[in-house]
GULUMDREN-985135 format. One record per residue (C-alpha): residue in three letters; x negated, y, z negated. Coordinates in steps of 0.001 Angstrom, whole numbers, plus 500000, padded with zeros to 6 digits. Each point is the difference from the previous one (the first is absolute). Last residue first. Layout:
# GULUMDREN-985135
ALAXYZ...
END
This chain:
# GULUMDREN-985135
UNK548524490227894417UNK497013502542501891UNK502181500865502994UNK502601501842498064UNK497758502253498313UNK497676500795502782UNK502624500806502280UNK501146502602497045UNK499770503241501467UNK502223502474498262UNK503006502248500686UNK501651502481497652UNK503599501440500455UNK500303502406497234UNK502075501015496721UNK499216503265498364UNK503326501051498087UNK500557496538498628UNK496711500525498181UNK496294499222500767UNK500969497924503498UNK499967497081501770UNK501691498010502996UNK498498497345501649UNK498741499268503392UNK497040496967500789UNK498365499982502999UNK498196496935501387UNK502026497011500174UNK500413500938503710UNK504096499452499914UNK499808503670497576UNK500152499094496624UNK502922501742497539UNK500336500611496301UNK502738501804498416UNK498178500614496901UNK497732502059498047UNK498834501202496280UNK497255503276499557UNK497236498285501095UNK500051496261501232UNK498739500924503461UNK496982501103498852UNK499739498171496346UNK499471496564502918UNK503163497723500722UNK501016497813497130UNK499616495993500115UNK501355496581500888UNK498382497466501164UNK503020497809500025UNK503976500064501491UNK500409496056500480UNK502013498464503026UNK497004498008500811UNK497800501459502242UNK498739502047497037UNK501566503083500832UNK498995502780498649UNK500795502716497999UNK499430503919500241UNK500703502740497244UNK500850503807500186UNK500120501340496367UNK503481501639498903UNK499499502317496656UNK499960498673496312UNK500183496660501490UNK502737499073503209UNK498101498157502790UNK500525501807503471UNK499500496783502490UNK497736498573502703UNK500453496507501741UNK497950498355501643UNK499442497038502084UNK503562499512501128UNK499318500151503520UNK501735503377500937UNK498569501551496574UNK502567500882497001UNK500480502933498875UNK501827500357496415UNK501586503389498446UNK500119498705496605UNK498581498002497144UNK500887499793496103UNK497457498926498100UNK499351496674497999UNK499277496989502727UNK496604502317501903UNK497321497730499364UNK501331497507503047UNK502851501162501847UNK503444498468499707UNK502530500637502680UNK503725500181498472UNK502309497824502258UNK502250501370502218UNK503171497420500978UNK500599499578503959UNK499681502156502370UNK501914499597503215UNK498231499860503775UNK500491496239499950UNK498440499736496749UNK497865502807498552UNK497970499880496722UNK499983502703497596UNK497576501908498355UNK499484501568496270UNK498329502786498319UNK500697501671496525UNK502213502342498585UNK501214498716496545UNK501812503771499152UNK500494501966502740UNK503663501010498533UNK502221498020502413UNK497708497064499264UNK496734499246502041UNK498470498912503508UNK497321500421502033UNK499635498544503433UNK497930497517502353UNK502343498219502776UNK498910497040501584UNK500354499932503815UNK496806497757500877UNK498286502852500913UNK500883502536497013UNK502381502554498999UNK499675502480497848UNK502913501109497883UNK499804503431497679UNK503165499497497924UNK502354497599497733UNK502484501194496933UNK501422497177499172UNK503529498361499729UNK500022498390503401UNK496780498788499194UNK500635495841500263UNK501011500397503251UNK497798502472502094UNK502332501758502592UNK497961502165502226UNK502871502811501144UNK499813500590503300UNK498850503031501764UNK501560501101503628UNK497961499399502948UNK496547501551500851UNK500016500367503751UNK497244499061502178UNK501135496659501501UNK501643499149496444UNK497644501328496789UNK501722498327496618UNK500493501550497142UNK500505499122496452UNK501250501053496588UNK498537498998496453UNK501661501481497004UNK499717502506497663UNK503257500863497814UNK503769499473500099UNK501023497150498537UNK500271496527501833UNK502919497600498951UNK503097501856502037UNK498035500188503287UNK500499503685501982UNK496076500299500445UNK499785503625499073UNK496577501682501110UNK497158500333496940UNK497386498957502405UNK496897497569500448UNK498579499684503050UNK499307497411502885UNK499034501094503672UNK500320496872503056UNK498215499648502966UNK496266501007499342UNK498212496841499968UNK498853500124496753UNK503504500571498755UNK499983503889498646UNK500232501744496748UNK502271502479498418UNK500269500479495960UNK502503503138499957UNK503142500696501102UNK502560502179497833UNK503437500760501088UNK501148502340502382UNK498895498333502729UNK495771499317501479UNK500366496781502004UNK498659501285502892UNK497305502024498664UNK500677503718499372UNK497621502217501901UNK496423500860499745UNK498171502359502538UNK498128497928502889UNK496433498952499148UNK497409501276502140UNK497081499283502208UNK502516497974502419UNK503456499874498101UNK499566497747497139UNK503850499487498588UNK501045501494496477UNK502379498565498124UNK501980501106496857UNK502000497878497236UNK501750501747496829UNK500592499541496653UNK502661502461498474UNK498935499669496290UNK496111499445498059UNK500820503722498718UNK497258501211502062UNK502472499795502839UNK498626496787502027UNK497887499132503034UNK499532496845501500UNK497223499522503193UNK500447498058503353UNK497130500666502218UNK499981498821504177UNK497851498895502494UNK497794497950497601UNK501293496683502430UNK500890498334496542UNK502193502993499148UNK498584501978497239UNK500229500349495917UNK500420502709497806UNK501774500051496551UNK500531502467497670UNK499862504099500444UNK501389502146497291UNK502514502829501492UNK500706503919499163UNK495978501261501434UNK500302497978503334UNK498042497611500947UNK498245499684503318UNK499090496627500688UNK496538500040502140UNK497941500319497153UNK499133496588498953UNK498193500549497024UNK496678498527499320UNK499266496952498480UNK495832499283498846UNK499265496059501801UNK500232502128503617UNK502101502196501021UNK500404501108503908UNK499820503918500384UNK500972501959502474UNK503403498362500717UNK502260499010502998UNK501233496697498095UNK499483498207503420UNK496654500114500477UNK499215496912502025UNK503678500578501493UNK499115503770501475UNK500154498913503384UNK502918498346499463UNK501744503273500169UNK503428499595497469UNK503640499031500392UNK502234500069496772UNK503494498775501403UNK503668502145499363UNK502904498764499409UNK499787500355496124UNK502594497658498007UNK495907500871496187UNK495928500636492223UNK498566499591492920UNK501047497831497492UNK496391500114498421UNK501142503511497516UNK502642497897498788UNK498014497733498280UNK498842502623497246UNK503821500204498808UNK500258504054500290
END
């Protein structure tokens, strides 16, 4: 299997996630709360035929989108769960869950529009058939139907796991067809259009492939699965000046056994990734890394 393939890996629902607001200041409904060691996030049930991928929430925490997958790294697949008082609901298909493969999901900031990456035909002549970026957009309530993010000088590439930020620039990772030259880039909008991606450069980091970007609201940070003889979890930083600097690994405990698909909840304190031994022991893992982000 190429080794990049393994990182490619999450709905029209009518229904709304409501929640108890008196249980907002704990709002993942867990026992435990990590600290600087991760611990898994056990509240996704996974069953024994699929691998587990990407997790992230709603920016109200009222709701947890998750990607699962055959272990075959086919038939991607988006569920949600909604916080129902002391309990989240059982998952369903996300909205924009079809027949083909979604994966990649993240939120606006503000919470009114979804983007994702997905293998669904786009019906143009010059763009194959492969991962591309799709969004929706959240009208009085309802999520309307996807579009298709049209990047223009990537029509040709493979492109996947968008995160949007504040001032509307989009943060994704791109490659050829066969995963090969993945790295990250962003794109500009104008009038609601993006316009040409450009690669991002980060400091002490030029040489290896990088995937799976998230990018904070602001533009502060921005954390990433660098590809070495496994994926490490890295963070960059801003300098103020358009610059991606300070750049380093996270700590041997959350860079263990090779991660991605990161995700920061709107606090800046809790970091999600995924992680596991073998593709056969995967997990959601959570982390707190306040003290990280606050100290660059």
């Amino acid at each position: 299997m190429n080794k990049f393939k393994f990182i490619m890996v999450f709905a029209f629902s009518l229904f709304s996630c409501n929640s108890d607001l008196n249980n907002y200041e704990k709002p993942f409904l867990v026992n435990e709360i990590p600290a600087d060691m991760p611990i898994e996030f056990k509240q996704i049930i996974v069953p024994d035929d699929k691998l587990i991928h990407k997790g992230i929430f709603s920016p109200d925490l009222k709701s947890l989108y998750y990607t699962l997958s055959d272990k075959n790294f086919e038939n991607f697949d988006v569920y949600v769960m909604c916080r129902e008082g002391k309990m989240w609901s059982k998952p369903e298909k996300a909205f924009f869950n079809t027949k083909y493969n979604e994966h990649g999901m993240s939120f606006s900031p503000n919470g009114d529009a979804l983007y994702f990456s997905s293998t669904r035909p786009i019906n143009v002549d010059d763009i194959d058939l492969t991962w591309h970026i799709w969004k929706s957009e959240n009208s009085n309530g309802k999520w309307q139907e996807p579009k298709f993010v049209d990047i223009p000088n990537l029509r040709g590439k493979l492109m996947s796991h968008p995160t949007i930020a504040n001032s509307g620039t989009l943060y994704f990772h791109s490659s050829n067809l066969d995963y090969s030259d993945m790295d990250i880039y962003s794109a500009k909008q104008i009038d609601g259009k993006f316009i040409e991606a450009e690669k991002v450069l980060i400091e002490n980091d030029s040489k290896n492939a990088k995937s799976t970007p998230f990018v904070s609201p602001k533009e502060d940070f921005l954390i990433f699965a660098s590809v070495e003889n496994q994926l490490n979890l890295k963070v960059t930083f801003n300098d103020g000046a358009g610059k991606w600097t300070n750049t380093k690994a996270f700590s041997d405990s959350i860079n263990s056994f090779g991660q991605g698909n990161p995700y920061v909840t709107p606090s800046n304190k809790y970091l999600f990734f995924t992680t596991g031994k073998s593709n056969n022991d995967w997990k959601i893992k959570w982390v707190d890394i306040e003290s990280e982000i606050r100290g660059n």
